[in-house]
LUMKE-330576 format. One record per residue (C-alpha): x, z, y. Coordinates in Angstrom, 1 decimal, always signed. Example, Ala and Ser with C-alpha at 12.3 -4.5 7.8 and 13.67 -1.06 7.14 Angstrom:
2
      xx      zz      yy
   +12.3    +7.8    -4.5
   +13.7    +7.1    -1.1
END
This chain:
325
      xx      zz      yy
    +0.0    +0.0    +0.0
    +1.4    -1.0    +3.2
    +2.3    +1.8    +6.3
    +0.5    +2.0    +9.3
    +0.2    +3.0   +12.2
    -2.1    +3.9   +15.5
    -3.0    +1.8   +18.0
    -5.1    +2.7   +21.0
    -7.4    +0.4   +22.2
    -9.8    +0.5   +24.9
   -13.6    +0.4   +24.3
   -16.2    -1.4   +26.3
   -17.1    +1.9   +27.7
   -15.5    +2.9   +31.1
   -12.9    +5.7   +31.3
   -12.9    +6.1   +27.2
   -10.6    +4.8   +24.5
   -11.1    +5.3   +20.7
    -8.0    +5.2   +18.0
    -7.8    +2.8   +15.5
    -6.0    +2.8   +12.2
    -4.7    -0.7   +11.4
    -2.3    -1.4    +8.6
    +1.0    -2.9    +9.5
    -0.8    -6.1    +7.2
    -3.5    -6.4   +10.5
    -2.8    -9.1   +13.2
    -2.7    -8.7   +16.6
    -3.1   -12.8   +17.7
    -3.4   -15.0   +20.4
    -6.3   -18.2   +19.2
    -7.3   -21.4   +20.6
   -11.2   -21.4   +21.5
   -12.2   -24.1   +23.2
   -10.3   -26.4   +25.4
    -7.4   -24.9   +26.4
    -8.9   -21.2   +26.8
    -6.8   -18.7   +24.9
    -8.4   -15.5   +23.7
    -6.5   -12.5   +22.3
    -8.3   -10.1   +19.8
    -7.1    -7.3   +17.8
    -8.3    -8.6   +14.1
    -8.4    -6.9   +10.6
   -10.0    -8.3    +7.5
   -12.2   -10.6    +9.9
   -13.3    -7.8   +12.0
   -12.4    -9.0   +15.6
   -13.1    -6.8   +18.8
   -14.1    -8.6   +21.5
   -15.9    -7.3   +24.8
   -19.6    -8.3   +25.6
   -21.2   -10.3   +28.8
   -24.5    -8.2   +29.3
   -26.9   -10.8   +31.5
   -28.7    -8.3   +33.9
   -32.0    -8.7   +35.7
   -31.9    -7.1   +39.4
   -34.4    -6.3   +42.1
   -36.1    -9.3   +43.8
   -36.5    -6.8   +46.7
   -37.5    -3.4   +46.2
   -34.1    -1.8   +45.1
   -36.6    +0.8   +43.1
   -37.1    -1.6   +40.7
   -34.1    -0.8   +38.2
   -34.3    +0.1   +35.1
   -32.0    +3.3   +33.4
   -30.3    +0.9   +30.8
   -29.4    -1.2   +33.9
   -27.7    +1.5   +35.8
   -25.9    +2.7   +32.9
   -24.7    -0.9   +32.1
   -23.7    -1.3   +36.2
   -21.6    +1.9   +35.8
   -19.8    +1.3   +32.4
   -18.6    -2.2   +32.5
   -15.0    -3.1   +33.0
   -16.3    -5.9   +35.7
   -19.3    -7.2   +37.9
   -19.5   -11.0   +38.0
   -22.2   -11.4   +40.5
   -23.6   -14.9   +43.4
   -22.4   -12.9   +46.5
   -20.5    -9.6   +46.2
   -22.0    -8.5   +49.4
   -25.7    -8.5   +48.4
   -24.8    -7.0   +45.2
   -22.5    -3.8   +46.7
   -26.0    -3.3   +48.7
   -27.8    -2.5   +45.5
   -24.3    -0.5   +44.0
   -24.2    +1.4   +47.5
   -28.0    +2.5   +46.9
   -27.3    +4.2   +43.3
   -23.6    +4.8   +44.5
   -22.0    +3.0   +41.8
   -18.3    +2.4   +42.2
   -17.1    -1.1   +40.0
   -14.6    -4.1   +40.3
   -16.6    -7.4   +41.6
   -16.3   -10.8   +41.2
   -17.7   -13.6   +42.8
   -19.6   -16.2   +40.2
   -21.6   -18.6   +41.7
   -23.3   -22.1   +41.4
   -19.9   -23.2   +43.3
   -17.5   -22.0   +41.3
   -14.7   -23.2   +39.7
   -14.0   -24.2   +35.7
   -10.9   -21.6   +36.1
   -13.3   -18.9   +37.2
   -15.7   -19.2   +34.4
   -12.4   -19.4   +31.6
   -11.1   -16.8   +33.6
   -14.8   -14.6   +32.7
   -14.5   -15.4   +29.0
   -10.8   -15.0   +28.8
   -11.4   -11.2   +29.6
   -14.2   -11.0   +27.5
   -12.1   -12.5   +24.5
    -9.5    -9.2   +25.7
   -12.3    -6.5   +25.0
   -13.7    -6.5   +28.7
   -16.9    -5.8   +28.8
   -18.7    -7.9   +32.4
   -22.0    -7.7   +34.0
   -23.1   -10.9   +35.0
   -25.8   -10.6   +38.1
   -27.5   -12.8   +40.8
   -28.8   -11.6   +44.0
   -32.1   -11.5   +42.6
   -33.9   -11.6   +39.5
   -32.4   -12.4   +36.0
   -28.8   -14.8   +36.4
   -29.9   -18.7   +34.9
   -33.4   -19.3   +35.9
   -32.6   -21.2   +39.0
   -29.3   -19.2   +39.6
   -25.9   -19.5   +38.1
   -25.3   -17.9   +34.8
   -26.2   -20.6   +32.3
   -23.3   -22.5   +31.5
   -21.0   -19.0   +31.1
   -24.2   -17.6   +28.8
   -23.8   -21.0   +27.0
   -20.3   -21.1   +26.9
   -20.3   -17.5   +25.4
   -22.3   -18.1   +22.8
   -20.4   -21.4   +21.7
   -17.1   -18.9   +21.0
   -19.2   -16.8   +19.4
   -18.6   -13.9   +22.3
   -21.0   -10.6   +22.4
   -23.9   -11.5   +25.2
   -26.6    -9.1   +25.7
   -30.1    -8.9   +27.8
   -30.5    -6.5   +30.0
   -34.2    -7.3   +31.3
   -36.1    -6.7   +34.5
   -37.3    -8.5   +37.7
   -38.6   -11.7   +37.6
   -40.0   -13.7   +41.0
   -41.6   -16.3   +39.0
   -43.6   -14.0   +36.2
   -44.3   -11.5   +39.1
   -46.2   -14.5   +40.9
   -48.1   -15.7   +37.6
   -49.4   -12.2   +37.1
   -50.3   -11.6   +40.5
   -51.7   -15.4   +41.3
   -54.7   -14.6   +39.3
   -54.0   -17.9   +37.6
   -54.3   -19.1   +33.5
   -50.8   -17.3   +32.5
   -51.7   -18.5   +28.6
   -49.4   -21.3   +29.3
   -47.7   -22.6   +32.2
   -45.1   -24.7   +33.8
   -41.8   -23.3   +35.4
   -40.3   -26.4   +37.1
   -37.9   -24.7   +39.6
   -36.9   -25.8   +42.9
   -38.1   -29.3   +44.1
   -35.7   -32.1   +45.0
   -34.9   -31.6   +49.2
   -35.5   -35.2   +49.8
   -39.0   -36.6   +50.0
   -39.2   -39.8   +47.9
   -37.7   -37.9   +44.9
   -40.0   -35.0   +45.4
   -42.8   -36.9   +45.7
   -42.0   -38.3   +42.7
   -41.7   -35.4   +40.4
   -45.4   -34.1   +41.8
   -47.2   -37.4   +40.8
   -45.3   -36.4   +37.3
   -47.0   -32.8   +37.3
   -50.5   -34.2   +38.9
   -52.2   -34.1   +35.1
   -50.8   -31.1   +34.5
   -53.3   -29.1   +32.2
   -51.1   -25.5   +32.9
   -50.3   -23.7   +35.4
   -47.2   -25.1   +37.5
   -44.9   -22.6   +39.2
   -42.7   -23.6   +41.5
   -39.9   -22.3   +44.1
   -38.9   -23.1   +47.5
   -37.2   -22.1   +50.7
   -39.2   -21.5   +53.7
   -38.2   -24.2   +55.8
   -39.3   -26.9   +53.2
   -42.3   -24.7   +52.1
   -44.6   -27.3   +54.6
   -43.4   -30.4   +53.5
   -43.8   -29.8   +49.5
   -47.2   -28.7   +50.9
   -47.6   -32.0   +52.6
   -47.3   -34.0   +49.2
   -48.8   -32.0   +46.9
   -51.8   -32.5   +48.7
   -50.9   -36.3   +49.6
   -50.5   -36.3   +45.8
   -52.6   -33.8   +44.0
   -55.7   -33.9   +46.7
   -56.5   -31.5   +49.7
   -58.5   -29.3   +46.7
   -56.3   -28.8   +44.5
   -55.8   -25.2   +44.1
   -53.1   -23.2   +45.3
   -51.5   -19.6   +45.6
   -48.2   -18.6   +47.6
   -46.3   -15.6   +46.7
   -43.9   -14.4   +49.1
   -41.8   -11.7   +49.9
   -42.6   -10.1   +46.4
   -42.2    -6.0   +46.0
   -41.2    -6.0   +49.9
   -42.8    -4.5   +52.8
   -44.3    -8.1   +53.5
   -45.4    -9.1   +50.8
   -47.8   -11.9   +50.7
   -50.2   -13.5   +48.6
   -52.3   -16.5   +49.7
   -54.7   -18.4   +47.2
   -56.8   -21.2   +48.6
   -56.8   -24.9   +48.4
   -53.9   -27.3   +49.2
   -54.9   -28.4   +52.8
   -55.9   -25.0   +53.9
   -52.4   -23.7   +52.5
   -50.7   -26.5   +54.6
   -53.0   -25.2   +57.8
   -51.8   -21.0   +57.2
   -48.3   -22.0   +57.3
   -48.2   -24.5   +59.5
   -49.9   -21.2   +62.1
   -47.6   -18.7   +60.4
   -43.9   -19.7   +59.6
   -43.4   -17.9   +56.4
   -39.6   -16.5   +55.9
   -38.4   -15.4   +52.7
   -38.4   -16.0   +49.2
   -41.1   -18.9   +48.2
   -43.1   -18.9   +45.0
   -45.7   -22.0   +44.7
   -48.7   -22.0   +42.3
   -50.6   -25.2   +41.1
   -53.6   -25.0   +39.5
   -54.1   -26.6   +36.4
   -56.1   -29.9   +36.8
   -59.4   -29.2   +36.3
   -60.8   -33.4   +36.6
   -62.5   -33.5   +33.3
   -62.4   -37.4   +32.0
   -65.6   -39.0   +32.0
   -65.9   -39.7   +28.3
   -65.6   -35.7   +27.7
   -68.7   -33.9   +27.4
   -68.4   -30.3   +28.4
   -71.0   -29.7   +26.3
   -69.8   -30.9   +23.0
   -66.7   -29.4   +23.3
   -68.0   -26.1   +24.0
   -70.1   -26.6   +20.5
   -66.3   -27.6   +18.8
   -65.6   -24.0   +20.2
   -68.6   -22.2   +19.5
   -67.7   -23.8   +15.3
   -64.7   -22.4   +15.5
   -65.4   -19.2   +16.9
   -68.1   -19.3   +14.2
   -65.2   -20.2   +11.2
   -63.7   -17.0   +12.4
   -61.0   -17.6   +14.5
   -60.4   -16.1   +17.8
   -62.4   -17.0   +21.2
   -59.3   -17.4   +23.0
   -57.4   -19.0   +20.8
   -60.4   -21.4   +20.6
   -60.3   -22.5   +23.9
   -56.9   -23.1   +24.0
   -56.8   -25.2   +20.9
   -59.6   -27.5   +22.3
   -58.1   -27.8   +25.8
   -55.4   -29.0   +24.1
   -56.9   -31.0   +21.9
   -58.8   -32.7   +24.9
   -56.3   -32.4   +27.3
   -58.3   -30.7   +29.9
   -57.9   -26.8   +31.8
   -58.7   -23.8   +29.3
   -60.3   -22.0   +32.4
   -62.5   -25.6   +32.5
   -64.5   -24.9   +29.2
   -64.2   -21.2   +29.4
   -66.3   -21.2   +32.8
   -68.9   -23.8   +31.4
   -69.3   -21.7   +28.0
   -70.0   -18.8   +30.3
   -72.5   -20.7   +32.1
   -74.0   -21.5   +28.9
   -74.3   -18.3   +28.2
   -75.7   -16.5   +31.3
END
C-alpha cells in the first residue's frame, strides 16, 4: 500500500478549509477542457473537486425581496460575478456583505468568461448576478451557464425575483401558457416585423422594453394588432411607483403619450381572441362538455380544445359560462 500524505485544500465555503488524505498514487493535474482553457483539479479515483457557479435571482427593486439561501450564498462565495458592480454593492451594502466583485456583462470579453470558469475549474466557488432578476433571461449569464455545463462544472439555482412572472401574475392575464419574447428589435421595420409574427398569437405575449421606446412598440402593436387589442403595462414592479395599466392598445398609447413612464417596462398582449368564421363556439363547447363528461379535467379541457382549434382558452371558457348562467 502506497504512503500518503495530507493536503489542505480549501472548500467552497468562505474562511474554512477541510483535510484530505490522498495517497502519494492521487494526481494533482493540469487538463485541457475546451479550447485552450486549462483547469487544474485535485483528482483521486475519478473523484475531482471542482468549485460551483451558483446562478442567483436578485431584487427587481424592493431590496426586501431576498431570500435566506441567497444571502448565505452572497456571503460564502470565493467571488461575485455580477452586470455593474455598482448596482450590486447597493444590494451587499444593504445586508452588509463584504465580497470580491467582478464585472460580467453582455460586453465582455471571451478572456473574462475563461477567466470565470478557469477559477471555478481551481475550486472557487462564484455568484453570478445581474442587476435585477435571475442572470440569462434577457441579461448576461447564458453563455458562461452553458459553457459550464459543457465542462461538466457544478452550477446551481438559486431562485427568486422575476419582472416577467411578476407581471403575468399581476396582469390578470391567461398565465396557463404564454409567450416570453424579450426585448423588441430598436428599429421599426424589424420590429414591426416580429409583431405581425405574434399577431395570431393564441397565448399570452410578454414583452420588455425601455421607457423611451415604450410609445413607439405601442404605435405598431396597435398599427399591427388593432386599436383593441388588449393590453397591460407593468412598471416599476415592488417599487414605491409601481404601476399597472390594463386597457386596450390605443388607450395605452394615449396614457403614456400624457404620462412619460420611466423605469423598468413589462408589455402584455392578450391572446387573440378573433375566432375563425368556420368555428362554432357552440360546438366546441359540446367537444368540452364530452370531455369533461369522459372524466377528464375542466381545465385541461379547455386547453386541449383551444389548442386543437387554435383559438384563446379564455375564448370558450367565457362562452361556456355564458351557456351556463
Amino acid at each position: 500500500m502506497g504512503s500518503s500524505t495530507i493536503i489542505k485544500i480549501s472548500s467552497s465555503y468562505k474562511k474554512h478549509s477541510f483535510d484530505c488524505l490522498l495517497s502519494y498514487d492521487s494526481v494533482y493535474k493540469t487538463e485541457k477542457l475546451g479550447a485552450g482553457l486549462k483547469n487544474t483539479r485535485f483528482q483521486r479515483r475519478g473523484i475531482t473537486i471542482n468549485g460551483t457557479l451558483y446562478v442567483c435571482a436578485t431584487p427587481i427593486g424592493n431590496l426586501e425581496d431576498v431570500s435566506i439561501r441567497l444571502l448565505k450564498t452572497l456571503r460564502k462565495v470565493d467571488i461575485i460575478a455580477c452586470e455593474d458592480t455598482r448596482h450590486t454593492l447597493k444590494l451587499l451594502n444593504h445586508y452588509k456583505i463584504k465580497n470580491q466583485l467582478i464585472s460580467y456583462h453582455e460586453h465582455s470579453s471571451r478572456k473574462k468568461e475563461d477567466y470565470l470558469l478557469e477559477e471555478l475549474g481551481n475550486g472557487k466557488s462564484i455568484a453570478l448576478v445581474s442587476d435585477a432578476g435571475m442572470p440569462g433571461i434577457s441579461d448576461p449569464g447564458q453563455e458562461l451557464v452553458r459553457r459550464a455545463a459543457d465542462l461538466a462544472l457544478n452550477v446551481e439555482i438559486i431562485p427568486g425575483p422575476s419582472a416577467l412572472i411578476s407581471a403575468l401574475v399581476i396582469s390578470g392575464m391567461d398565465s396557463s401558457t404564454f409567450l416570453f419574447a424579450g426585448f423588441l428589435p430598436s428599429k421599426r421595420k424589424q420590429r414591426k416585423e416580429i409583431i405581425q409574427e405574434l399577431k395570431d398569437e393564441m397565448r399570452t405575449i410578454i414583452l420588455y422594453e425601455a421607457p423611451h421606446r415604450l410609445l413607439d412598440t405601442l404605435a405598431d402593436i396597435t398599427d399591427v394588432m388593432g386599436a383593441e387589442r388588449k393590453l397591460a403595462v407593468a412598471r416599476e414592479l415592488t417599487k414605491k411607483h409601481e404601476e399597472v395599466r390594463r386597457c386596450n392598445a390605443a388607450e395605452m398609447w394615449e396614457h403614456f403619450k400624457s404620462n412619460p413612464p420611466r423605469g423598468e417596462i413589462c408589455i402584455l398582449i392578450a391572446a387573440d381572441e378573433i375566432v375563425p368564421k368556420e368555428i362554432s363556439l357552440e360546438s366546441v363547447c359540446e367537444e368540452v362538455e364530452q370531455l369533461i363528461g369522459s372524466g377528464m379535467d375542466k381545465k385541461e379541457a379547455f386547453k386541449m380544445k383551444a389548442r386543437e382549434h387554435k383559438i384563446a382558452k379564455s375564448l370558450i371558457y367565457n362562452y361556456f359560462i355564458g351557456k351556463k348562467i
